[in-house]
C-alpha positions in Angstrom: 1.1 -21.2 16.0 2.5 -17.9 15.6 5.8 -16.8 15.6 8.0 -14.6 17.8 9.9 -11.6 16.3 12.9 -13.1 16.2 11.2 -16.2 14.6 9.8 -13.9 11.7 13.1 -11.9 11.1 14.5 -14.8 10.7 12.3 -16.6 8.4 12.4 -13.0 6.0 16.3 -13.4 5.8 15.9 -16.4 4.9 13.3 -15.7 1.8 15.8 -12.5 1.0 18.4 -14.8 0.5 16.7 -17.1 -1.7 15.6 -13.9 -3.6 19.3 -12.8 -4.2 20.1 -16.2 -5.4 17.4 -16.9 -7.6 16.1 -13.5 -8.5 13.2 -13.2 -11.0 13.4 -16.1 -12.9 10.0 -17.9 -12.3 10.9 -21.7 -13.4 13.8 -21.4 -10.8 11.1 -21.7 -7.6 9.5 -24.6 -6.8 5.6 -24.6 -5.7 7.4 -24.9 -2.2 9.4 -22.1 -2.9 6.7 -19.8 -4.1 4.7 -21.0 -0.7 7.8 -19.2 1.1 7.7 -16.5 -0.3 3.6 -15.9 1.0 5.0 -15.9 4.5 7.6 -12.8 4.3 6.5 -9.6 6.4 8.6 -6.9 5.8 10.4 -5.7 9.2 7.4 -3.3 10.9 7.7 -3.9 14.3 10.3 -6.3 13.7 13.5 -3.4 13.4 14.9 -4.2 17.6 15.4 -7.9 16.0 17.9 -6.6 13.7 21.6 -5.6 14.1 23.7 -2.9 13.2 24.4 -4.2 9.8 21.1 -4.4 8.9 19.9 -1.1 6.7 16.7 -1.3 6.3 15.5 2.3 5.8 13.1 4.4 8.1 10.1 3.5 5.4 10.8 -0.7 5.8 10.6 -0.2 9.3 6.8 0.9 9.0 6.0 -1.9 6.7 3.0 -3.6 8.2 1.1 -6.3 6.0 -2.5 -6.4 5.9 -4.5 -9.6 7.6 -5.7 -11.6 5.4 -9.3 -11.3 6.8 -8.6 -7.8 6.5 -8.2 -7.5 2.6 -10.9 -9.7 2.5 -13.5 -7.2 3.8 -12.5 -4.7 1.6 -12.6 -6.6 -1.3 -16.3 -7.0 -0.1 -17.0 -3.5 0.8 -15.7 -2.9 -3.1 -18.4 -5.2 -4.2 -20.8 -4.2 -2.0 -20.5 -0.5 -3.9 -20.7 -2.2 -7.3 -17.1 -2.8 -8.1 -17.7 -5.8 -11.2 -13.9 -5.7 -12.5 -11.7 -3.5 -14.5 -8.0 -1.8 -13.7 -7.2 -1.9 -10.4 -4.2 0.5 -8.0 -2.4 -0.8 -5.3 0.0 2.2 -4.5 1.9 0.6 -1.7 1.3 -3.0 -2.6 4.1 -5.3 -0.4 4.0 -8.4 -1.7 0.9 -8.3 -3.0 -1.4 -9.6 -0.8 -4.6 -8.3 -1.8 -3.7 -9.5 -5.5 -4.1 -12.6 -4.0 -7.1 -12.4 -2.2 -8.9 -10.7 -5.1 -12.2 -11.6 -5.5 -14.0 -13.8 -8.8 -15.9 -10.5 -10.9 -18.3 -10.0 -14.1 -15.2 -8.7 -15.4 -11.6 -9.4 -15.6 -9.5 -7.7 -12.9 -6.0 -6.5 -13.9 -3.6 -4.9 -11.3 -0.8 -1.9 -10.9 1.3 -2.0 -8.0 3.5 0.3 -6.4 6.5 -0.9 -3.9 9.3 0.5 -2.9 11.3 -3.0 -1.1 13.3 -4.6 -3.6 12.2 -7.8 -2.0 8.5 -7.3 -1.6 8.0 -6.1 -5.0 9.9 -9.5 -6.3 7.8 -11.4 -4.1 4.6 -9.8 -5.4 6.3 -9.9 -9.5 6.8 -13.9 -8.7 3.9 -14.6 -7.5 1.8 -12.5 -9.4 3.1 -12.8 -12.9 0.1 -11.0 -14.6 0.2 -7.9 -12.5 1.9 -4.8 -13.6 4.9 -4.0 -10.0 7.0 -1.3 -10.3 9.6 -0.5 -7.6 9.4 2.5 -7.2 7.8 5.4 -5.0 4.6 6.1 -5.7 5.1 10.0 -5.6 7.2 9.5 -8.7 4.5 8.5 -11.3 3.2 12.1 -10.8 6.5 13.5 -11.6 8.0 14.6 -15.4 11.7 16.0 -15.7 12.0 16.5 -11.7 9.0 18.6 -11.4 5.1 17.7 -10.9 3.2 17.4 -13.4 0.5 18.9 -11.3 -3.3 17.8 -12.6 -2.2 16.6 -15.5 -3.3 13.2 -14.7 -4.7 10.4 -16.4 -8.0 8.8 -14.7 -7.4 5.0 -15.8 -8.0 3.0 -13.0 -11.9 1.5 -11.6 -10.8 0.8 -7.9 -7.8 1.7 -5.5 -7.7 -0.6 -2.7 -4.5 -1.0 0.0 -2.8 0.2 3.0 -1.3 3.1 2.3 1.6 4.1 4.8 1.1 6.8 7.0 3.0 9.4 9.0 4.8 12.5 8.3 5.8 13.3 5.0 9.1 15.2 6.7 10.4 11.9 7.3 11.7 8.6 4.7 13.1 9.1 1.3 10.1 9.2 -0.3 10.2 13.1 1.2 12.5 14.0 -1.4 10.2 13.8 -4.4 7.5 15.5 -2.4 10.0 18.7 -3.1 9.6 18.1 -7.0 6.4 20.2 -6.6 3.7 17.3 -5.1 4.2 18.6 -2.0 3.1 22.8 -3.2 0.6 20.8 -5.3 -1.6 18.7 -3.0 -0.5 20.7 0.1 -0.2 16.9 1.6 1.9 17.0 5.1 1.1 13.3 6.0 1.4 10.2 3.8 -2.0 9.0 4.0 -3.6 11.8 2.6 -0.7 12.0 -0.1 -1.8 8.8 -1.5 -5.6 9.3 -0.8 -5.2 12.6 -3.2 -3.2 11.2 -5.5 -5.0 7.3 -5.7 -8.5 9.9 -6.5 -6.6 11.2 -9.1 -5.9 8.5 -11.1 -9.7 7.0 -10.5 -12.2 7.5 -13.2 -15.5 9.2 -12.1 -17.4 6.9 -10.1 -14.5 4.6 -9.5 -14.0 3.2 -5.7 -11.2 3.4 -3.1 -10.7 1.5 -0.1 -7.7 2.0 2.4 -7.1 0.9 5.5 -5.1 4.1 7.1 -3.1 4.9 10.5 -3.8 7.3 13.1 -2.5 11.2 13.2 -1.3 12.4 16.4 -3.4 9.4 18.4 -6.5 10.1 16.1 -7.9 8.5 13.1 -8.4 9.8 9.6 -11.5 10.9 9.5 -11.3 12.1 13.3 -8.5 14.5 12.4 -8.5 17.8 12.3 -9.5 19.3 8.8 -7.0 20.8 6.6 -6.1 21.9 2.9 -5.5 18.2 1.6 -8.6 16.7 3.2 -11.0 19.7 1.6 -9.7 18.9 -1.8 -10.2 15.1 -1.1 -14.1 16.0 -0.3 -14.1 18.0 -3.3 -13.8 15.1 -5.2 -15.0 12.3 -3.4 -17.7 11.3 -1.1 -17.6 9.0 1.8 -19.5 5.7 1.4 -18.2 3.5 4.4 -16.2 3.8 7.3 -15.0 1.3 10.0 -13.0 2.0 13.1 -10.7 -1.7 13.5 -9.0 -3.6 16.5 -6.0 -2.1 18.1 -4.1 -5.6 18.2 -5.0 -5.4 14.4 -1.5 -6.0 13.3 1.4 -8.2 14.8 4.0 -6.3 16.7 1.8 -3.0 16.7 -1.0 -1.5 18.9 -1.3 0.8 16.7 -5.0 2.4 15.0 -6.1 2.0 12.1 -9.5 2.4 10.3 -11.3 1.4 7.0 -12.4 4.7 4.4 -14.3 4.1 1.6 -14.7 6.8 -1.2 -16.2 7.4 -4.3 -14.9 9.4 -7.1 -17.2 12.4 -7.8 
């Protein structure tokens, strides 16, 4: 049965406040414990449940986890392109839901994820104990003493898979490092081709990416106009798949969404 919004705040401040007491200290949480922690959301959609004390930040607000069945077909689209293992991104990885769902391949899979909620990234750190999560913005591992470090990049990772956030770069406190020099850089404007840019960056040649990524002004990714960012992300990548999804794809959201997937040129 699924829960109402108020249900699901709820049951988050309640994981948060097992998180401040326990913090990161693994043999502290029971297999009960660790169950919990699966079922914590984030707050998109969820932000009118709050109160005036709460302080999540515009970015939590937009926090929308990925269906399992979701993450599932793009673990398969990544195998259906020859993904067989290796080092894997997650640049906006929550609580590490598609670390979970990862798929049994020829090789080894290890993971690097990127989160900015303290919670979520615990959550993901917890559970997860093998994966490499750092809290912090993505747009800062492209940044060296304040300033960009432009293409000086290095191309370690097999596959990029995730759901990137999108929306205007003008907005959030991730904006701030976009000043640094990423922004004059990748002439980015929006977040989801930020981190499409960037995740190809950091691919090796041949390497796969899969995202699941919002609309722009009512329109999808690929159904948007064309602009400086998206000709330097067909310079070095070509489209392999592409799926429009459901509307009532996420809870508390009506909002568009499609599946991209690239290969690294």
């Amino acid at each position: 049965m699924a829960r109402s919004k108020r249900q699901q705040y709820q049951l988050n401040k309640r994981i948060e406040k097992m998180l401040d007491e326990k913090g990161l200290v693994t043999h502290a949480y029971t297999q009960n414990n660790l169950n919990l922690l699966k079922l914590y959301t984030g707050y998109g959609g969820l932000g009118e449940e709050g109160t005036e004390e709460d302080n999540f930040g515009t970015e939590l607000l937009y926090e929308y986890y990925t269906p399992d069945e979701v993450i599932e077909i793009m673990w398969g689209l990544l195998l259906k392109h020859g993904f067989e293992g290796g080092k894997v991104l997650e640049p906006s990885c929550g609580t590490g839901r598609f670390l979970g769902l990862a798929p049994q391949t020829p090789k080894d899979i290890s993971f690097e994820g990127y989160e900015i909620s303290k919670y979520s990234a615990q959550i993901a750190q917890l559970l997860y104990p093998n994966a490499t999560i750092k809290q912090q913005y993505f747009e800062q591992a492209f940044l060296k003493n304040r300033d960009s470090v432009k293409g000086k990049v290095k191309a370690e990772f097999d596959a990029v898979i995730g759901n990137p956030p999108y929306g205007s770069l003008k907005g959030g406190s991730g904006g701030r490092y976009m000043q640094m020099g990423e922004s004059q850089y990748t002439k980015a404007t929006r977040y989801e081709d930020y981190f499409i840019t960037r995740s190809l960056d950091l691919l090796k040649k041949g390497g796969l990416l899969c995202f699941i990524v919002g609309t722009a002004m009512g329109k999808t990714f690929l159904a948007s106009p064309s602009n400086k960012t998206k000709e330097a992300i067909a310079a070095k990548a070509k489209l392999l798949e592409a799926y429009k999804m459901p509307n009532s794809l996420f809870p508390y959201t009506n909002v568009i969404t499609e599946i991209i997937v690239l290969e690294k040129t």
